[in-house]
C-alpha positions in Angstrom: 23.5 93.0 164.4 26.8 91.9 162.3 28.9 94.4 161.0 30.2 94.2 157.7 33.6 93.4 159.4 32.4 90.5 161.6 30.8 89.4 157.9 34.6 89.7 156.1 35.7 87.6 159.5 33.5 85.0 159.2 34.1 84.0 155.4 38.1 84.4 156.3 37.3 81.6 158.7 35.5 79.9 156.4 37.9 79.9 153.5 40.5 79.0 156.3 39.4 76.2 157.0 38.4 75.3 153.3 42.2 75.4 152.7 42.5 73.1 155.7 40.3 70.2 154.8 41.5 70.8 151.0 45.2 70.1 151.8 44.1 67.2 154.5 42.6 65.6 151.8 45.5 65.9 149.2 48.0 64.5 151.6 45.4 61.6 152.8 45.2 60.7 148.4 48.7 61.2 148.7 49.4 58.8 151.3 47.1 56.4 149.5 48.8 56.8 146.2 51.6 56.2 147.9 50.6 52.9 149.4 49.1 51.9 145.5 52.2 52.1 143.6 54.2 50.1 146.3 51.9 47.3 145.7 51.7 47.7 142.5 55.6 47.2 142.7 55.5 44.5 144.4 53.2 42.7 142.2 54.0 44.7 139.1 56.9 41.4 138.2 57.4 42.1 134.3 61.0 43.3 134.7 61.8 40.5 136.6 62.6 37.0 135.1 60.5 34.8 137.5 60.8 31.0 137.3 59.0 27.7 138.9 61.9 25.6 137.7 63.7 23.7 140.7 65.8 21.3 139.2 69.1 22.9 139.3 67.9 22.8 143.4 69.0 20.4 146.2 68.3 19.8 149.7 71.0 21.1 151.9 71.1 18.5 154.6 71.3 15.9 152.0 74.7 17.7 150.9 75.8 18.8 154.1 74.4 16.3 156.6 76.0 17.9 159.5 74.7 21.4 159.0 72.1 22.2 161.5 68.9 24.2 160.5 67.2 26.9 161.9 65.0 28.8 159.3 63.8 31.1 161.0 61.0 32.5 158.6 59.4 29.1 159.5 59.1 30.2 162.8 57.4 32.9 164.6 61.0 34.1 166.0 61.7 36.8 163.0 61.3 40.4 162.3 57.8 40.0 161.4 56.8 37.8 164.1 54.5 35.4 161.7 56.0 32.3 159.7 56.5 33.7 156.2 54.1 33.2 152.8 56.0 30.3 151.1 58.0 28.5 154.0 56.1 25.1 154.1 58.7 23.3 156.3 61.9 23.9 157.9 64.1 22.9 155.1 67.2 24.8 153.2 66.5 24.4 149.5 70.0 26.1 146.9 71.6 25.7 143.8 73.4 22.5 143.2 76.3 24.9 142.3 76.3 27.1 145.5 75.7 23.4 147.5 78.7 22.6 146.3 80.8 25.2 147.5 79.1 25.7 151.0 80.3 21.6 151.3 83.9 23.1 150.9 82.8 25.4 153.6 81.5 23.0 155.9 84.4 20.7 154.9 87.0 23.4 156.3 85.3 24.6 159.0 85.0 21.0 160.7 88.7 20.5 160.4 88.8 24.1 162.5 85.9 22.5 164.9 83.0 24.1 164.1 79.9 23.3 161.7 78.0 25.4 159.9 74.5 26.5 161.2 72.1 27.9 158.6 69.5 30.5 158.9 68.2 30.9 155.4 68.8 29.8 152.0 66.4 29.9 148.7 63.7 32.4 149.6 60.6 32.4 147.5 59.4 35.5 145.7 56.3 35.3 148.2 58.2 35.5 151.1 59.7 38.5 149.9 56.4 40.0 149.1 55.2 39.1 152.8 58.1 41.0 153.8 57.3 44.3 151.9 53.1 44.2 152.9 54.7 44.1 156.5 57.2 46.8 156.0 53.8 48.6 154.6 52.0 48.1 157.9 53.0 50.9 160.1 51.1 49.8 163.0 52.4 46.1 163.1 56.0 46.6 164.9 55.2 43.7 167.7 58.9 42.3 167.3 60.5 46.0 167.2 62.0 45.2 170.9 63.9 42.6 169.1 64.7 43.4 165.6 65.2 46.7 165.0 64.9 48.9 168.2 66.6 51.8 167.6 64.9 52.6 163.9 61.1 53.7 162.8 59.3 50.7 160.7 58.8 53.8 157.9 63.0 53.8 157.0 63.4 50.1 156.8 62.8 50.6 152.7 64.7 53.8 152.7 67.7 52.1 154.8 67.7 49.1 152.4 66.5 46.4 155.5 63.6 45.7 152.8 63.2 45.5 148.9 61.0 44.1 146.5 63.0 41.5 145.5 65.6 39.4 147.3 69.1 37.5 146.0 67.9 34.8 148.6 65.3 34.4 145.7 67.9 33.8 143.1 68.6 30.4 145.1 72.4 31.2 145.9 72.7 32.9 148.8 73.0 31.8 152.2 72.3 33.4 155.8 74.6 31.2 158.0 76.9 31.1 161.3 78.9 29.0 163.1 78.8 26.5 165.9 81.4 25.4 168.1 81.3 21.3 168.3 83.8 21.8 171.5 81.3 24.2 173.1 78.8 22.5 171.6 77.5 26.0 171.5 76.4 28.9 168.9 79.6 31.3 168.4 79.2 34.7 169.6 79.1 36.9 166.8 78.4 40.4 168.6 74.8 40.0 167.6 72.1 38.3 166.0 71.0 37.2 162.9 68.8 40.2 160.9 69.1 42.7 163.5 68.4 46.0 161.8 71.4 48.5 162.6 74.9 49.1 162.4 76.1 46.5 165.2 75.0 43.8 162.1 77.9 45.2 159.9 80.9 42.9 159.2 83.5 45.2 160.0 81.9 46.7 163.3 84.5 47.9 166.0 81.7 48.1 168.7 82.2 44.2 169.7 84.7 42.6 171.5 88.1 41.7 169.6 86.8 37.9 169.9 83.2 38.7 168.3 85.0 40.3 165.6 87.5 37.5 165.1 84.6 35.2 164.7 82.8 36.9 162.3 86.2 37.0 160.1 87.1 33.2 160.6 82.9 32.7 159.0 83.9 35.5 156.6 87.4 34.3 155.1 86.5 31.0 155.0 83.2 31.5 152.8 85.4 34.3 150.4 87.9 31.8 150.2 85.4 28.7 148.6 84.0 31.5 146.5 81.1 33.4 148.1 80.8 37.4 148.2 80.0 38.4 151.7 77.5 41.4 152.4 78.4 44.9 153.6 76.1 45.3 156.1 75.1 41.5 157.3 77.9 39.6 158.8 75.8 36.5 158.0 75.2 37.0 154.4 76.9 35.7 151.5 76.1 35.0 147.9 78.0 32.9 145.2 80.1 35.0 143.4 79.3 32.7 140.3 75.9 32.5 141.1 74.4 30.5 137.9 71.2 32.5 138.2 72.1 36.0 138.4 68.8 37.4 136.8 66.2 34.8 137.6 64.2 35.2 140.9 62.4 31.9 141.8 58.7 31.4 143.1 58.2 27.4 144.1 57.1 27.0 147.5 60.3 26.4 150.0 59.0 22.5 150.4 60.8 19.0 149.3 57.5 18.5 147.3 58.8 21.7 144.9 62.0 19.1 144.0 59.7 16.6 142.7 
């Protein structure tokens, strides 16, 4: 027979584990809440000025003819490990006015012996977008090894490695090293382009005294002609004039969007 205390035993258990599923389930609507209002961020635009306007955009190559491409979101060879929503073809689309001044660049840096070698450029708001549903994904860390091996996937928002919205989208910023014509080689820079971690800061002091000296020969040149370089990505500069400072810009990154 039960006894009135195996009775009061059995409905503690039973409220136990009430409690139990209860606050399983909060943090599971929690986590999905969660997941909601980041989309809804990222596709919640209003505050933003958004624009399909390309006309005050150029081709790179045909103002810098000597630069040499490699956008890597056009690739498989990037943090995500997929070609990026909105890179249609390995082109570098900016601003006439930022074109302008990156030719000074490129002017300068020849005389010095090297030429300019450009990553990124105009970034679509899609591409941005495709980098925050991958930042969502938890599970998906197949290029971890490479790009960020020494941080979880869950800080890269908190950390600041991914937003919502990019400057890259605002069509004057550039992601660009350098390459020695005597060489005829990429220059060391201490390490590579969009590494997530300290060692990508401009003013790291864990590289050798030459690996730093390149990154400030990239650096004062590019301050000089009038671009503001980045804190924490030795590769990353933005027009200090930029002539769309509030304007993020959604055409495809394609010659067809010049048309």
């Amino acid at each position: 027979m039960y006894t009135i205390k195996d009775v009061v035993k059995s409905v503690i258990l039973v409220v136990i584990m009430f409690l139990i599923v209860s606050c399983n389930n909060m943090t599971s609507n929690t986590k999905v809440n969660k997941t909601i209002s980041n989309e809804e961020m990222i596709n919640n635009e209003s505050e933003y000025k958004l624009s399909l306007d390309s006309s005050d955009f150029v081709l790179l190559s045909e103002v810098i003819p000597d630069a040499i491409l490699e956008i890597r979101y056009y690739s498989t060879y990037n943090f995500v490990g997929d070609r990026i929503d909105g890179y249609e073809e390995p082109i570098a689309l900016i601003t006439k006015e930022a074109a302008k001044k990156l030719k000074e660049v490129s002017d300068e840096l020849v005389e010095k012996g090297y030429r300019i070698k450009i990553y990124d450029a105009y970034r679509p708001q899609k591409a941005v977008t495709h980098f925050a549903n991958w930042a969502l994904d938890l599970k998906d860390t197949k290029m971890k090894k490479y790009f960020y091996p020494n941080l979880n996937k869950d800080v890269l928002f908190d950390q600041g490695y991914i937003d919502y919205h990019s400057g890259h989208s605002r069509g004057s910023t550039i992601d660009i090293t350098l390459f020695d014509m005597n060489t005829e080689k990429e220059v060391d820079m201490g390490g590579t382009f969009d590494f997530f971690g300290e060692e990508s800061h401009p003013d790291y002091k864990g590289i050798t005294e030459e690996q730093y000296n390149n990154r400030m020969i990239l650096r004062n040149v590019m301050v000089k002609h009038g671009f503001k370089p980045l804190a924490t990505e030795w590769w990353h500069f933005t027009l200090a004039d930029e002539p769309y400072s509030d304007i993020y810009f959604t055409f495809s990154n394609s010659k067809n969007s010049l048309k």
